[in-house]
Backbone as JSON Lines, residues from 0, in Angstrom:
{"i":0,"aa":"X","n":[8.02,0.37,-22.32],"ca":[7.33,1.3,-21.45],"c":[6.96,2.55,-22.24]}
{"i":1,"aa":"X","n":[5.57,2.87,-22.13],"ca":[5.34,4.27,-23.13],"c":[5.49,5.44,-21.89]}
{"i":2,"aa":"X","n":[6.31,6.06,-22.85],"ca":[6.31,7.95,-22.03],"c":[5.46,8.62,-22.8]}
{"i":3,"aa":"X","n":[4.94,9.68,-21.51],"ca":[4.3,10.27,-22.08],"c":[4.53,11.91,-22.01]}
{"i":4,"aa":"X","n":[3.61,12.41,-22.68],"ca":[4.13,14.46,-22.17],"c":[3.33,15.39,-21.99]}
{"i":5,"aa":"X","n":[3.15,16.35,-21.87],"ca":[2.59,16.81,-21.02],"c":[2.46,18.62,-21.91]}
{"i":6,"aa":"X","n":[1.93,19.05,-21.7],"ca":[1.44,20.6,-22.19],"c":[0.44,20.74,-20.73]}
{"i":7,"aa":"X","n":[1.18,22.28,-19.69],"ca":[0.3,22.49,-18.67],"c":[0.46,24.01,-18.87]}
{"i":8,"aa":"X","n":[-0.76,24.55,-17.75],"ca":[-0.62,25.96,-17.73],"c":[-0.66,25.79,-16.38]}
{"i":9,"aa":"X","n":[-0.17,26.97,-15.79],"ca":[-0.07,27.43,-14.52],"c":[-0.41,28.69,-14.53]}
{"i":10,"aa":"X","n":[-0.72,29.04,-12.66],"ca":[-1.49,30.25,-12.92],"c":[-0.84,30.62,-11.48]}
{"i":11,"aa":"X","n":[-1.03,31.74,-11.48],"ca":[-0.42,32.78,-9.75],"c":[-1.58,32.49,-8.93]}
{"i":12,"aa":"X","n":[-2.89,32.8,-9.38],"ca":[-3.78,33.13,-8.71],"c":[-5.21,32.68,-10.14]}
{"i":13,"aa":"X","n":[-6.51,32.55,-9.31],"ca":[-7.6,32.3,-10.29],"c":[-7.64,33.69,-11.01]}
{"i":14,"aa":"X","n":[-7.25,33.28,-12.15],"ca":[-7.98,34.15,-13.62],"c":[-6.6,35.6,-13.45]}
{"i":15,"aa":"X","n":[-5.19,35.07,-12.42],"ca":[-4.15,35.15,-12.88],"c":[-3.24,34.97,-13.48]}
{"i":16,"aa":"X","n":[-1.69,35.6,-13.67],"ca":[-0.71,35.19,-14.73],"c":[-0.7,34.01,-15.37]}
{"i":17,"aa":"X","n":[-0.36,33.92,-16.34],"ca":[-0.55,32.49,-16.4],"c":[0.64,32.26,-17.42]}
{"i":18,"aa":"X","n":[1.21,30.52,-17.23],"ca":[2.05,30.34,-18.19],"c":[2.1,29.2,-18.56]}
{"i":19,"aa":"X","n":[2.52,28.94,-19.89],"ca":[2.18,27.6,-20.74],"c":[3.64,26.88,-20.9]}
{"i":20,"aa":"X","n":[3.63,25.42,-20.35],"ca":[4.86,24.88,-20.51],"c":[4.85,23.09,-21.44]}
{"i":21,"aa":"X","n":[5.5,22.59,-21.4],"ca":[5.9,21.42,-22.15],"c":[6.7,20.26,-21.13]}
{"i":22,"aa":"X","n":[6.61,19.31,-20.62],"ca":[7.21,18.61,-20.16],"c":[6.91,16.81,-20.1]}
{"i":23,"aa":"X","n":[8.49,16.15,-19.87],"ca":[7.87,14.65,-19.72],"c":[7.81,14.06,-18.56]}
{"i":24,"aa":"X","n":[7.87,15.25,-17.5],"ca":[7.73,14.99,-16.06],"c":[6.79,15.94,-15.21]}
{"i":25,"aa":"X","n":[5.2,15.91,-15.03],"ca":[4.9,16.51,-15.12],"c":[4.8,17.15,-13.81]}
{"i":26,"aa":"X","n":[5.11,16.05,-12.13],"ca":[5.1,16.3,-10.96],"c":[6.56,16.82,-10.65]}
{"i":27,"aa":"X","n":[7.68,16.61,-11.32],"ca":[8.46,16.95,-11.05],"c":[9.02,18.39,-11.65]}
{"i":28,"aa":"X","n":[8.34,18.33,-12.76],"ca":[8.47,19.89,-13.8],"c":[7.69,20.94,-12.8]}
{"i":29,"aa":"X","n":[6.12,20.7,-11.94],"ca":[5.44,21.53,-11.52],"c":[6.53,22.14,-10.1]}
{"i":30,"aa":"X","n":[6.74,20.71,-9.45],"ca":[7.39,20.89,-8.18],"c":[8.65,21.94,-7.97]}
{"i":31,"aa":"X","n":[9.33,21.95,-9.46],"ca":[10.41,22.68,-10.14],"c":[9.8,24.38,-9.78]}
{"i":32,"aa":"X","n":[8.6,24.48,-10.37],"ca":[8.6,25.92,-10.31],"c":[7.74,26.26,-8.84]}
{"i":33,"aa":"X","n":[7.42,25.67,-8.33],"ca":[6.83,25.59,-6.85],"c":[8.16,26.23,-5.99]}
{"i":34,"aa":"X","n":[9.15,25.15,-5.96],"ca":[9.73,25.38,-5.08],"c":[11.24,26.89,-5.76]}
{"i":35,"aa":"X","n":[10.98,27.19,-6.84],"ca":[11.59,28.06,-7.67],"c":[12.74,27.74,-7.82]}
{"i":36,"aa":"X","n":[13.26,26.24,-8.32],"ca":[14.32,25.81,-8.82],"c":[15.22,26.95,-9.86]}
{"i":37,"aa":"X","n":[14.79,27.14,-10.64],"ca":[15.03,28.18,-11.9],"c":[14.52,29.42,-11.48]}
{"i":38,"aa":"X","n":[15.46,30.12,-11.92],"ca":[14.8,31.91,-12.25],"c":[14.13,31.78,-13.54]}
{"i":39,"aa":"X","n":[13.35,32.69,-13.14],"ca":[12.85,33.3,-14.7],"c":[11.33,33.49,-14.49]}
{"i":40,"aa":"X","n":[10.33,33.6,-15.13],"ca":[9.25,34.07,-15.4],"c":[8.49,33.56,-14.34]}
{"i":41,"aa":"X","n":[8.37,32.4,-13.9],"ca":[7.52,31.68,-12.86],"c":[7.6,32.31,-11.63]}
{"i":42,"aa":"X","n":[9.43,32.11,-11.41],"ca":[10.05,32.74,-9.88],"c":[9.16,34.03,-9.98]}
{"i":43,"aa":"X","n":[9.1,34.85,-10.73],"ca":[9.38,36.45,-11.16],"c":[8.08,36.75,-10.43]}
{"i":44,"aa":"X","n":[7.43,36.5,-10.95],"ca":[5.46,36.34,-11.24],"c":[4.82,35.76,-10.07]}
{"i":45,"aa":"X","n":[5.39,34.68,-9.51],"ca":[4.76,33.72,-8.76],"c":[3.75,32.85,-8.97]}
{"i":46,"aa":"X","n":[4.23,32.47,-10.5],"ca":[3.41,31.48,-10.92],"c":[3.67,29.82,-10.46]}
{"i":47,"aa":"X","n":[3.04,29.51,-10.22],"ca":[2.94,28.15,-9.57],"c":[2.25,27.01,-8.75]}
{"i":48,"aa":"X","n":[1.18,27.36,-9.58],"ca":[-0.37,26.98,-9.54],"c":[-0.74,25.77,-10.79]}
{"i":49,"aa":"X","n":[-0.63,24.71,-10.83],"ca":[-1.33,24.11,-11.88],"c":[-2.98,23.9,-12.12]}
{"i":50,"aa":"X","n":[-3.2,24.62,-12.78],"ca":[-4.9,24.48,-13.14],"c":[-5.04,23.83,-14.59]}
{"i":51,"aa":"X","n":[-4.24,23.47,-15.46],"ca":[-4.85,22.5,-16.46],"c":[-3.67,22.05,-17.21]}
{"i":52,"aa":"X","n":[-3.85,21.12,-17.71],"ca":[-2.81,19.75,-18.36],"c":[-3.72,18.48,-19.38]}
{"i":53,"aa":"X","n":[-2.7,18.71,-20.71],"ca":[-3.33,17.38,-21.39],"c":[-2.28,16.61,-21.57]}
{"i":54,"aa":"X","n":[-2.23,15.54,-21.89],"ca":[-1.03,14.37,-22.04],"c":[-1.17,13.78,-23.39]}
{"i":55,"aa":"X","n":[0.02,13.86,-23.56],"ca":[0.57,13.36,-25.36],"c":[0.96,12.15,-25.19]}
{"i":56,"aa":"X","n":[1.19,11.39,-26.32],"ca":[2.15,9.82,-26.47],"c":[3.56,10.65,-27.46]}
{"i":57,"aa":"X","n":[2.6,11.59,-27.72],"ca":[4.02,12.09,-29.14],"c":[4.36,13.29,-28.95]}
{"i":58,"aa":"X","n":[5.98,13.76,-28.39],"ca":[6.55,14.62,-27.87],"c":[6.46,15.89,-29.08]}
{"i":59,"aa":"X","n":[6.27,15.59,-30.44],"ca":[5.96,16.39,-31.31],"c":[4.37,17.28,-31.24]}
{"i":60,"aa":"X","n":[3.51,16.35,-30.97],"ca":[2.2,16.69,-30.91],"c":[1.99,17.52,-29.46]}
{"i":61,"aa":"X","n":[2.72,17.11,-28.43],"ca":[2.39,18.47,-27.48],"c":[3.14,19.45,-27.61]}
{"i":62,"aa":"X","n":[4.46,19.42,-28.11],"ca":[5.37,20.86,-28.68],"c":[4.35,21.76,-29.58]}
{"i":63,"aa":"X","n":[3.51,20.99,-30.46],"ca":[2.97,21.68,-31.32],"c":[1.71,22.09,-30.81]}
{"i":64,"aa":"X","n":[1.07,21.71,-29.74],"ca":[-0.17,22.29,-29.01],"c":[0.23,23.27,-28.31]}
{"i":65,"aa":"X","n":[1.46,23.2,-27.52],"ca":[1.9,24.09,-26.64],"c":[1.98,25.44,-27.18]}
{"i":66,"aa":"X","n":[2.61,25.19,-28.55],"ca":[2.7,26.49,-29.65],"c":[1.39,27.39,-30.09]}
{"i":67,"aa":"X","n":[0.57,26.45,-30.35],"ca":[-0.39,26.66,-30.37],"c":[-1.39,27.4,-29.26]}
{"i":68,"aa":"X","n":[-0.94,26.59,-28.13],"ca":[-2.34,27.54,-26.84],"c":[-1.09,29.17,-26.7]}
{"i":69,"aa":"X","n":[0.17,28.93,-27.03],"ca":[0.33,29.86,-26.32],"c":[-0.07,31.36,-27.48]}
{"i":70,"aa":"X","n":[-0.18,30.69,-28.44],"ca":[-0.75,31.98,-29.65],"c":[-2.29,32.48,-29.38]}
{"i":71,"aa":"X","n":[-2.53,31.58,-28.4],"ca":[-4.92,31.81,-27.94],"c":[-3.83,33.27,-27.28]}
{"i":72,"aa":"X","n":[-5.07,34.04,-27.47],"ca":[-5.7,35.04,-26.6],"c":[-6.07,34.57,-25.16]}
{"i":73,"aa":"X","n":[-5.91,35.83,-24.47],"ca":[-6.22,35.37,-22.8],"c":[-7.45,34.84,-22.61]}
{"i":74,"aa":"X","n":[-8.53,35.61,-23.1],"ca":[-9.83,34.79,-23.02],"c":[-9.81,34.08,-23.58]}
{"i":75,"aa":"X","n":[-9.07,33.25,-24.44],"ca":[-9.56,31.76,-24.92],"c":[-9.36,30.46,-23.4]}
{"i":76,"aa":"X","n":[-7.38,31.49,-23.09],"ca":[-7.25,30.16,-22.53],"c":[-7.78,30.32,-21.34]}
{"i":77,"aa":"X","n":[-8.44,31.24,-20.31],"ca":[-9.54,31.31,-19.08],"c":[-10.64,30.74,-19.59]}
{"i":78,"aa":"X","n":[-10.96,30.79,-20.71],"ca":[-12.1,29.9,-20.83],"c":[-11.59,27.95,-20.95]}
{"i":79,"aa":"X","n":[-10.78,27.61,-21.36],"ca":[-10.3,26.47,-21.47],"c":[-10.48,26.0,-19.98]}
{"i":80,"aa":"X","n":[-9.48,26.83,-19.29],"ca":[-8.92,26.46,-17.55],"c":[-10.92,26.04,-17.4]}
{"i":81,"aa":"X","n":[-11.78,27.32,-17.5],"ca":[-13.05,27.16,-16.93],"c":[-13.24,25.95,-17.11]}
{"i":82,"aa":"X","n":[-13.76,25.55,-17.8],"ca":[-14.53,24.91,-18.64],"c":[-13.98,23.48,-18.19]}
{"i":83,"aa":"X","n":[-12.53,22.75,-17.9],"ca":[-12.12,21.64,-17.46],"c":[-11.79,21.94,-15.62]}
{"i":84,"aa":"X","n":[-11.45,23.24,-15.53],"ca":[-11.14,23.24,-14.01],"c":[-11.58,24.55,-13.41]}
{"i":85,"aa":"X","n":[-12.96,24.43,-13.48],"ca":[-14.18,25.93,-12.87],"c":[-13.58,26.59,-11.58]}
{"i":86,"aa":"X","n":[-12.77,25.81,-10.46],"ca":[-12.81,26.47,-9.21],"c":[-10.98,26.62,-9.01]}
{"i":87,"aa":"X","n":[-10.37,26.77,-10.23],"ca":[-9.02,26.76,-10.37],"c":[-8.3,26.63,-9.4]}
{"i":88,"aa":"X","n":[-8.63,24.89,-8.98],"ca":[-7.48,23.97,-8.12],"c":[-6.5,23.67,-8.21]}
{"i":89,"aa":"X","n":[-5.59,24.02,-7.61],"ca":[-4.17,23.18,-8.01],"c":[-4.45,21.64,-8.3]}
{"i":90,"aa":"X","n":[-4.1,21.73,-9.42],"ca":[-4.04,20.14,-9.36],"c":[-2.97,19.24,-9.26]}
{"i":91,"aa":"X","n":[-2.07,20.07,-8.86],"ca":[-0.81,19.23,-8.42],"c":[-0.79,18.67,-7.25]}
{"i":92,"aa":"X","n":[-1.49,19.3,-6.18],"ca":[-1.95,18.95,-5.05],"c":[-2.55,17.4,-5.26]}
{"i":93,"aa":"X","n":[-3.74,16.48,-6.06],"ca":[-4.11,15.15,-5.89],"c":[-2.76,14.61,-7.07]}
{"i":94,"aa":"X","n":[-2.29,14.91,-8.05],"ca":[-1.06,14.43,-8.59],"c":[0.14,13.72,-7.64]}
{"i":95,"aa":"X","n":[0.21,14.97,-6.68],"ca":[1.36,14.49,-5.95],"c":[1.26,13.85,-4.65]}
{"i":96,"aa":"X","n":[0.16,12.91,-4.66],"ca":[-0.29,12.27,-3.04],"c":[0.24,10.87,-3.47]}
């Protein structure tokens, strides 16, 4: 069975906070900060919005993207979100039906 992983950002609000995470669960990682399982930055903020996600085969290769988006500048990554998800939908919402 291949696993796979996940690099998402979440957002409070459109062209709000936003935060970049890593996971190999990606409905259950989102649902995590939805329902504010954990303290910390998400709870804090009220981030908990998924507006964009790519999927890895190699848990190395999204650690190392993740590292990567989170070094972009804010306008890089609002332009990213644009550009794959213009009307910044949760997309956890059709994920989790």
């Amino acid at each position: 069975m291949e696993k796979y992983y996940y690099i998402y950002i979440l957002a409070s609000d459109d062209c709000g906070t936003l935060y970049i995470g890593v996971t190999s669960n990606l409905i259950k990682r989102v649902w995590q900060h939805k329902y504010k399982v954990f303290k910390g930055f998400t709870e804090k903020y009220n981030v908990d919005k998924l507006v964009y996600y790519e999927v890895f085969n190699d848990i190395n290769e999204a650690i190392q993207r993740e590292k990567h988006l989170k070094n972009w500048n804010r306008g890089w990554k609002i332009r990213l979100i644009n550009k794959e998800n213009p009307s910044w939908i949760d997309l956890y919402e059709e994920m989790s039906k």
